[in-house]
C-alpha positions in Angstrom: 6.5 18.7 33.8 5.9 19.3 30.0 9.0 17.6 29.1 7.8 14.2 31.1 4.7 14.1 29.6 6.4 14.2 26.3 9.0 11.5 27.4 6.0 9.4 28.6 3.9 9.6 25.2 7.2 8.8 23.2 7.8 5.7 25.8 4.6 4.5 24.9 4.9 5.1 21.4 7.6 3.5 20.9 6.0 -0.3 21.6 3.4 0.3 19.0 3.3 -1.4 16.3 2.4 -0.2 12.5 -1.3 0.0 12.4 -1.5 -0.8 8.7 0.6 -3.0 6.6 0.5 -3.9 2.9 -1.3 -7.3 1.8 1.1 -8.0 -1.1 -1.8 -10.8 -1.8 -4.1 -8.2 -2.7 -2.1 -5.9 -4.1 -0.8 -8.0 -6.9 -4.4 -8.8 -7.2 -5.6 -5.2 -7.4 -2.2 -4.2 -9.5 -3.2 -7.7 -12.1 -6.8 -6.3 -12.6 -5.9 -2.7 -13.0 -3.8 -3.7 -16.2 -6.3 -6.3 -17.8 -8.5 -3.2 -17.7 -6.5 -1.0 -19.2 -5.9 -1.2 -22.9 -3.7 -2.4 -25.2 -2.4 0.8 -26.2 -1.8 3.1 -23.3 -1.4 6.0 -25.8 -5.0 6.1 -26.6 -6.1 6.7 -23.2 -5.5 9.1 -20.7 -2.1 7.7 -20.3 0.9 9.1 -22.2 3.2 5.9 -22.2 3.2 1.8 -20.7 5.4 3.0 -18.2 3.0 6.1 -16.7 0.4 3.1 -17.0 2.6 0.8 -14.6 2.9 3.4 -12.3 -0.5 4.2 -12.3 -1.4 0.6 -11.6 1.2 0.2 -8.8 0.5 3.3 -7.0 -3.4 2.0 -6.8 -2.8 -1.2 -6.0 -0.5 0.0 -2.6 -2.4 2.3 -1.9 -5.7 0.3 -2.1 -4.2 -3.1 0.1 -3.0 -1.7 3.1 -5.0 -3.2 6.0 -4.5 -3.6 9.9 -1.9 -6.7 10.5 -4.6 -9.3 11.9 -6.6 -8.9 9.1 -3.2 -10.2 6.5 -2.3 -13.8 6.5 1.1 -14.2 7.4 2.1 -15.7 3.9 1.0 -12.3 2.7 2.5 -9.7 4.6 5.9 -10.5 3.5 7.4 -7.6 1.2 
């Protein structure tokens, strides 16, 4: 009996679909005012190198711009 419950739950899994995606519209947003903020110089801040300060900036921004798929326009959910 377990192991049909467990079939049945994976059954109705299976048609779901994601319930976040990533708005690349906001996240370039997000990712273009993250560096404008940032200085000139990353090695004067809390960041050791541009490239830590990319990171930093892309990590946000995806993390920051995932929303539930009716709320992204379709020209924005493509990756």
């Amino acid at each position: 009996m377990r192991v049909t419950g467990f079939m049945l739950v994976l059954v109705l899994l299976a048609g779901c679909g994601p319930s976040t995606i990533t708005d690349q519209c906001l996240r370039k947003e997000l990712f273009s005012k993250c560096m404008d903020v940032s200085p000139d110089d990353p090695g004067s801040a809390v960041y050791k190198s541009h490239e830590e300060l990319l990171t930093y900036c892309a990590n946000a921004s995806l993390s920051r711009s995932s929303k539930p798929p009716e709320q992204v326009k379709p020209a924005c959910s493509a990756s």
